[in-house]
PAMIKE-709287 format. One record per residue (C-alpha): x, y, z; residue in three letters. Coordinates in steps of 0.2 Angstrom, whole numbers, plus 2048, in hexadecimal, padded with zeros to 3 digits. Each point is the difference from the previous one (the first is absolute). Example, Ala and Ser with C-alpha at 12.3 -4.5 7.8 and 13.67 -1.06 7.14 Angstrom:
<recs>
83E7EA827ALA/8068117FDSER/
</recs>
This chain:
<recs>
3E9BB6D1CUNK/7F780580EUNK/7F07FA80DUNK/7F580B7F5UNK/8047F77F0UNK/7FE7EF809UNK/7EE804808UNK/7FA8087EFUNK/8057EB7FAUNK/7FB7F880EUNK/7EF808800UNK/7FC7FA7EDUNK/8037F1808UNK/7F77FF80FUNK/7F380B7FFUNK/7F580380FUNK/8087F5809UNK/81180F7FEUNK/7FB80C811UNK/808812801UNK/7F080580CUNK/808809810UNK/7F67F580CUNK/8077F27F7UNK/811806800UNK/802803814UNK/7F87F0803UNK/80E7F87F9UNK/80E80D808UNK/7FE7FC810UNK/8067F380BUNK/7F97F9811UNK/80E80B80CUNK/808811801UNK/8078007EEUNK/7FA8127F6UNK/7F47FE7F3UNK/8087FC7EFUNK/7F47FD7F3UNK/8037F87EFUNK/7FD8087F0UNK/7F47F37FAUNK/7F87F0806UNK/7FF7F07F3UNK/7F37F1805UNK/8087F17F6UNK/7F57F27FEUNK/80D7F47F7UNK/8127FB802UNK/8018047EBUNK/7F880F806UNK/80E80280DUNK/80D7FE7F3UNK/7FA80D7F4UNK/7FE80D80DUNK/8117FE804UNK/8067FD7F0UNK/7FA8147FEUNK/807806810UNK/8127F97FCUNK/8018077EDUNK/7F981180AUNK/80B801810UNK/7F07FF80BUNK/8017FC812UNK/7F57EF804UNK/7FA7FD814UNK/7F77F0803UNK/7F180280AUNK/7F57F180BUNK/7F8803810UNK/809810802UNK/8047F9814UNK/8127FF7FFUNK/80B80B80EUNK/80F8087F9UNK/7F780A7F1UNK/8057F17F6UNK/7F28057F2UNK/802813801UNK/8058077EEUNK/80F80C806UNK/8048047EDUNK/7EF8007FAUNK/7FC7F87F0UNK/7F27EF800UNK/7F87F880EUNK/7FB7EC7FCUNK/7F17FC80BUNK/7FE7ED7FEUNK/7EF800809UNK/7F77F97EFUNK/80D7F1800UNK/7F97F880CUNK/7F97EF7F9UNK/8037EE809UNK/8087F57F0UNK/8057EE800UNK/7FD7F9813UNK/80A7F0800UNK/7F67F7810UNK/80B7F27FFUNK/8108097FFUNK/7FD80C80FUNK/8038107F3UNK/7F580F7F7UNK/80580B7F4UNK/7F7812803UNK/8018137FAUNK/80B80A80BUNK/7F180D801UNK/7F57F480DUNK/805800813UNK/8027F280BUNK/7F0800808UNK/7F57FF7F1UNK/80C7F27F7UNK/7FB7F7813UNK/7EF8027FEUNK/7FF7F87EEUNK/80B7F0807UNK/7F37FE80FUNK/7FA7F27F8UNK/80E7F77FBUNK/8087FB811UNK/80F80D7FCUNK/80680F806UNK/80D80D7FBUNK/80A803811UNK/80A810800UNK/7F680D80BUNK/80A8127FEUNK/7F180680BUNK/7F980F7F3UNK/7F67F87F1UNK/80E8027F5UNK/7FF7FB7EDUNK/80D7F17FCUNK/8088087F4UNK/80780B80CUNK/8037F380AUNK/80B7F97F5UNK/8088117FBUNK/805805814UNK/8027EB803UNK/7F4802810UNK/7FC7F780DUNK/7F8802812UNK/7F47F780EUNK/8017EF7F8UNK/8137FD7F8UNK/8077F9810UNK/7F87F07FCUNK/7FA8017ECUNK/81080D7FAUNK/7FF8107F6UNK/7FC8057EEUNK/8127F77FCUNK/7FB7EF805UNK/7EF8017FAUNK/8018087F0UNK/8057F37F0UNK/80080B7F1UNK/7FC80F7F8UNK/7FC8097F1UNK/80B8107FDUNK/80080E7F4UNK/8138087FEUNK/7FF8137FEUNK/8047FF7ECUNK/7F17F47FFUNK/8057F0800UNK/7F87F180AUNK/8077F480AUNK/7F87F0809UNK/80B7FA80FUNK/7FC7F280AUNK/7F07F4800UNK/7F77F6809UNK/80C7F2807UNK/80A801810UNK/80E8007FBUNK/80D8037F1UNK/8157FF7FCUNK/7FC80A7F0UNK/80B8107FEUNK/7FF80E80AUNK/7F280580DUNK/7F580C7F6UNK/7F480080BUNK/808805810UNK/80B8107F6UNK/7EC8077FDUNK/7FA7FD811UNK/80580F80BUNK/80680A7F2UNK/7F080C802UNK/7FD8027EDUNK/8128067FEUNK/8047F37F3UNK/7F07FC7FAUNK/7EC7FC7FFUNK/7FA7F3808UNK/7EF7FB7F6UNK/7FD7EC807UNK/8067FA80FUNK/7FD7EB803UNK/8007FD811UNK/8027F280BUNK/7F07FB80BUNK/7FF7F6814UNK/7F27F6804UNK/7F380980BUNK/8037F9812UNK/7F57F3809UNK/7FE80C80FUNK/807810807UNK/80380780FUNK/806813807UNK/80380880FUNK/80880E808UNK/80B801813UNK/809810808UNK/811801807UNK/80780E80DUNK/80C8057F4UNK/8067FD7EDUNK/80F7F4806UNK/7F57F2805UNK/7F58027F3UNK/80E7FF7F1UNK/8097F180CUNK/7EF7F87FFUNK/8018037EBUNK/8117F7801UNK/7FE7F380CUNK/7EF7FD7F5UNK/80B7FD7F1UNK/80E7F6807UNK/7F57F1808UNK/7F87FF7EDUNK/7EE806805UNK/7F98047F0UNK/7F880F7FEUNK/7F48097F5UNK/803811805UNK/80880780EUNK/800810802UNK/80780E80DUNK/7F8811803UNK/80880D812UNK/7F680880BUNK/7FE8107F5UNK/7F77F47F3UNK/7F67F880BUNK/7F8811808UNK/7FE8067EDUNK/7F47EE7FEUNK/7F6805811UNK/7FC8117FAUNK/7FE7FE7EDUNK/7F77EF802UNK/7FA800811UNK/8087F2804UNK/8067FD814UNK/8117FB7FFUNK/80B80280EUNK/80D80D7F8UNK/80F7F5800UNK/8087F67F3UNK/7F97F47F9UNK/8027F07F3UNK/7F17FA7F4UNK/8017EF7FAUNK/7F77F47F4UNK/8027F07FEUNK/7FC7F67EFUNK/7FC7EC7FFUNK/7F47EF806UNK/7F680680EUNK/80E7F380BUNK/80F8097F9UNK/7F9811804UNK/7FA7FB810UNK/8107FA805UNK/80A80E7F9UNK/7F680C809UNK/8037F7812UNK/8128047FDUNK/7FF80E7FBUNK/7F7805810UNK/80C7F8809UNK/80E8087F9UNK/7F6811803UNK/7FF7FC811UNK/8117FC806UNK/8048107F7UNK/7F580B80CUNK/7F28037F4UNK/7ED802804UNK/7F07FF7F8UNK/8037F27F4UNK/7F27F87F9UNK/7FD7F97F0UNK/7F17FE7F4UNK/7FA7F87EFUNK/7F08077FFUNK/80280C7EFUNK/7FA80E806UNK/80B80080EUNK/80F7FE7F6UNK/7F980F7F4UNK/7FE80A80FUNK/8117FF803UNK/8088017F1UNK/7F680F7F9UNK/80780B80FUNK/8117F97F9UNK/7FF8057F0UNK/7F8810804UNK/81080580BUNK/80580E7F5UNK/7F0809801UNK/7FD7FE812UNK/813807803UNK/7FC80D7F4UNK/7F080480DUNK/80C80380FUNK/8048117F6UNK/7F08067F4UNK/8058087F1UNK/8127FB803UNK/80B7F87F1UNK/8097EE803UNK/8137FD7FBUNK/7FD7EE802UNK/8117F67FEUNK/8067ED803UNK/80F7F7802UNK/8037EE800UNK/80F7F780DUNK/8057EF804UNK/7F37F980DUNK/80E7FE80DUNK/8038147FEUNK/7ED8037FFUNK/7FF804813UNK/81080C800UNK/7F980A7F0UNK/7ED803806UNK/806803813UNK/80C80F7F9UNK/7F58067F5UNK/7F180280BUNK/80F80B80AUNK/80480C7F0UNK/7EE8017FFUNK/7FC804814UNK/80F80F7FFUNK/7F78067F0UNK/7F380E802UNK/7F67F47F0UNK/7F27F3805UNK/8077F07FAUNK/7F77EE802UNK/80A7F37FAUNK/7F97EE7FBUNK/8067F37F4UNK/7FD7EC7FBUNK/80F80080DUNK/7FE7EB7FAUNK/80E8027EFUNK/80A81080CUNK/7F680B7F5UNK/7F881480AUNK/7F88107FDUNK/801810806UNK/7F280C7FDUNK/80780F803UNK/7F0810800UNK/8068107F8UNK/7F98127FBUNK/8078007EEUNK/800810801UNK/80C80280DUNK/8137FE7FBUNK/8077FE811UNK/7F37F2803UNK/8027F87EEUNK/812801802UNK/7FF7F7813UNK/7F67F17F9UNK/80B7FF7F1UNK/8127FF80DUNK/7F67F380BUNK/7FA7F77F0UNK/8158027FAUNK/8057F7813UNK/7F27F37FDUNK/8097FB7F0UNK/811801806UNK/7FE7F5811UNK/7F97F47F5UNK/80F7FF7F4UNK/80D80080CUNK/7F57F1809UNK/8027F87EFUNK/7EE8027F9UNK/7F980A7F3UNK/7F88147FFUNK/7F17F97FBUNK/7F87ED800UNK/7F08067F6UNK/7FE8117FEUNK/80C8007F2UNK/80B80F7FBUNK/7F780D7F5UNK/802811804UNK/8047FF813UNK/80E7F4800UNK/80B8027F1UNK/80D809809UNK/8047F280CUNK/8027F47F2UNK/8148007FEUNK/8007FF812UNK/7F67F1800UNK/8077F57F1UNK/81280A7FDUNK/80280C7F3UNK/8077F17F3UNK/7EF7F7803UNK/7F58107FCUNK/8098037F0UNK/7FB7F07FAUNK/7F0803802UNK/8028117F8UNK/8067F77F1UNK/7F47F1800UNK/7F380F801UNK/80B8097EFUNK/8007EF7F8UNK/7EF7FE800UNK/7F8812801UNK/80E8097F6UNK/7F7810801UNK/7FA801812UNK/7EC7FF7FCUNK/7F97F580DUNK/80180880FUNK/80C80B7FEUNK/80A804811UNK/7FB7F080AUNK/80C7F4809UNK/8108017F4UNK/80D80D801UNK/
</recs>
C-alpha cells in the first residue's frame, strides 16, 4: 500500500480532474507566511460529497495522506502536505443549495468564499457576517473555526454555522446539525468538526445561519497618544453596552504602514476603527456615544460616516493590513501570529508585547479586532536567516505564553496548524491533548487527514 498505488486508483477515477503538473503541485505547497514550500504529490478537484467519499475510501485502503484545501489563506501552514500524499481542492464545490429565507439559513459547498455567497444573497435582505478579512472559502472557515472584524457583535464560525456534511477518512458520511437553532439531541457533532482543521474529517456542506442586512451603517476611525486609551476606550465601549459592529485597534507601526502603502494621512499613533450596524436613529445615537467615549479618553480625529464608499475606504485598508506591513520591509516574509485574552487583560497583553517587540531587532506592527481581546502580530522576517526566523519564533513563543498565563488562549483564530502545535499541552493540560489525540484515533485510525496537525 503506498501513495503511488492510490494515485494510479484515484486517477481512473478522476480523470483530468487528478493534477500531478509541478505548477499545480507548488500551488498547493505553499502557504501565505514563512512556511517552506511542501508540495503534495497529487491534487484531486472533487466535485461531489460521493465523489469525496470514494476518493477517501481509496486513500484509507492505501495509506495515503489527505490535506483539505480552500482558499489556501490560512496562517499556520494549516493546508501544507508535510507527509505528502493527496491534496483535495474543494474550489469546484462551491454551489449555493437550499436558502431557507424564512429561517435565516443556507446550505452551501465549502469551496465558495464569503464574499461570493454575499454577493448572491444581495437580494434577499440577508447577509453572512463573519468577515476574517482575506476572502477565505467557508469551508475553511469552518475547518480553523474563524472569525474576525465583525464577531464582536454577529460571533464567529461557532455561532454561525448550524450543520455540516462530513466525510470520515474511511469514507463514510455524516450529516450534523440543521437548520434550526437549537437542539438537545446527543452529542455536539458540529462543533467537534469546527476547528479540527481537516484532522478528523471533510467537510463537503456547511448550512449556515444568515443576519438580516442592516437598515443603515456607519464607520469611523479616531487616534489615541498611545495604545492604553485606545484599548480602555474598547473596554469602556463594551461595558456601557454600546453595540458595535466592528471595533478594531491598529499601533502606530500599523498606521504609518496604511500611510505609505495606501497613501492614506493618518497621524502615526494608535488608533480604533469602528462601525456601527442598525436604524438610521440607532446608529446615529451609538455613534454620539461613541464619540463621546473617544473624547473623554484623549482621542482625536473622530468622525463618522455612512456614505459606502466611505466605509469601503476604510475598511479596505483594514483588511489589506498584512500586505501593507508586509511593504514596511520589500521582499521580507511575515511570521504572522495571534493570541486572544480576557478584555480586562487586553491592555496589559498588547502594551508588553509592543515592548518584546520594540527590544527586538524584527519589525513588528501589532493590530487586532481588540472588541472579543483577540490581536496580531506581524512579525517581518528573511526566511532565510535562522537567527531572524529563530527571533520571531521566541517573540511569537512570549506572545502565546503572556496570553496563557493572562488566562487566554495562543490563538483566537489563526488556529494551530503547523506553528502552534507544541504549545498545545501548555494551553489545555497534557490530559486534555490526549483526548483529543484519541478522538482523532477513533475517528481517523490511521492518521490520513492531516497527518501532524493539532493532536499529540
Amino acid at each position: 500500500m503506498t501513495i503511488h498505488s492510490a494515485l494510479t486508483k484515484l486517477s481512473l477515477l478522476l480523470g483530468d480532474r487528478l493534477s500531478r503538473s509541478k505548477s499545480d503541485l507548488n500551488n498547493h505547497g505553499q502557504s501565505e507566511t514563512y512556511f517552506p514550500l511542501t508540495p503534495p504529490n497529487a491534487v484531486a478537484y472533487p466535485d461531489t460529497t460521493l465523489e469525496v467519499s470514494e476518493i477517501l475510501k481509496i486513500c484509507h485502503a492505501e495509506d495515503c495522506p489527505v490535506v483539505a484545501w480552500g482558499a489556501g489563506t490560512s496562517l499556520e501552514g494549516h493546508a501544507l502536505a508535510t507527509q505528502g500524499g493527496l491534496c483535495l481542492d474543494m474550489i469546484r464545490m462551491s454551489k449555493i443549495g437550499d436558502l431557507r429565507i424564512e429561517d435565516f439559513a443556507v446550505t452551501v459547498g465549502p469551496g465558495i468564499t464569503r464574499e461570493s455567497l454575499n454577493q448572491e444573497l444581495r437580494t434577499t435582505g440577508l447577509f453572512f457576517p463573519v468577515d476574517p478579512g482575506a476572502n477565505a472559502s467557508l469551508g475553511g472557515m469552518a475547518a480553523t473555526r474563524a472569525s474576525g472584524t465583525t464577531s464582536v457583535r454577529y460571533g464567529t464560525m461557532r455561532d454561525n454555522v448550524l450543520g455540516l456534511t462530513v466525510v470520515l477518512a474511511d469514507g463514510r458520511i455524516v450529516k450534523t446539525g440543521g437548520p434550526v437553532r437549537k437542539s438537545s439531541s446527543g452529542y455536539d457533532l458540529t462543533a467537534l468538526f469546527l476547528g479540527s482543521e481537516g484532522t478528523l474529517g471533510i467537510i463537503t456542506s456547511l448550512t449556515l445561519r444568515l443576519q438580516s442586512q442592516p437598515e443603515a451603517i456607519s464607520a469611523a476611525s479616531c487616534a489615541f497618544e498611545n495604545m492604553d486609551a485606545a484599548i480602555e476606550t474598547v473596554i469602556t465601549t463594551i461595558q456601557y453596552g454600546i453595540p458595535m459592529a466592528r471595533i478594531e485597534f491598529v499601533d502606530a507601526a500599523t498606521a504609518g504602514a496604511f500611510n505609505a502603502y495606501a497613501g492614506t494621512k493618518l497621524p502615526e499613533t494608535p488608533h480604533l476603527l469602528v462601525e456601527f450596524h442598525g436604524s438610521e436613529r440607532a446608529v446615529a445615537e451609538d455613534a454620539k456615544r461613541f464619540g463621546e467615549i473617544v473624547e473623554e479618553m484623549g482621542g482625536t480625529g473622530f468622525d463618522w460616516s455612512d456614505k459606502p464608499e466611505d466605509r469601503t475606504a476604510l475598511w479596505r485598508i483594514r483588511h489589506n493590513a498584512y500586505y501593507a506591513c508586509l511593504a514596511l520591509r520589500p521582499g521580507a516574509f511575515a511570521l504572522v501570529t495571534d493570541v486572544c485574552v480576557p478584555i480586562s487583560e487586553l491592555a496589559k497583553a498588547v502594551r508588553e508585547t509592543r515592548a518584546d517587540i520594540d527590544a527586538s531587532p524584527l519589525i513588528g506592527p501589532i493590530l487586532g479586532h481588540v472588541g472579543d481581546g483577540n490581536f496580531h502580530a506581524i512579525l517581518l522576517i528573511d526566511r532565510e536567516n535562522e537567527g531572524e526566523v529563530a527571533e520571531a519564533k521566541r517573540l511569537a513563543q512570549a506572545m502565546a505564553e503572556r496570553a496563557i498565563s493572562l488566562g487566554g488562549t495562543i490563538t483566537g483564530e489563526h488556529g494551530i496548524g503547523l506553528g502552534k502545535r507544541h504549545l498545545m499541552a501548555q494551553e489545555h493540560g497534557q490530559e486534555a491533548w490526549d483526548l483529543m489525540g484519541q478522538i482523532k484515533h477513533a475517528l481517523d485510525p490511521t492518521g490520513i487527514l492531516n497527518p501532524g496537525k493539532i493532536v499529540p
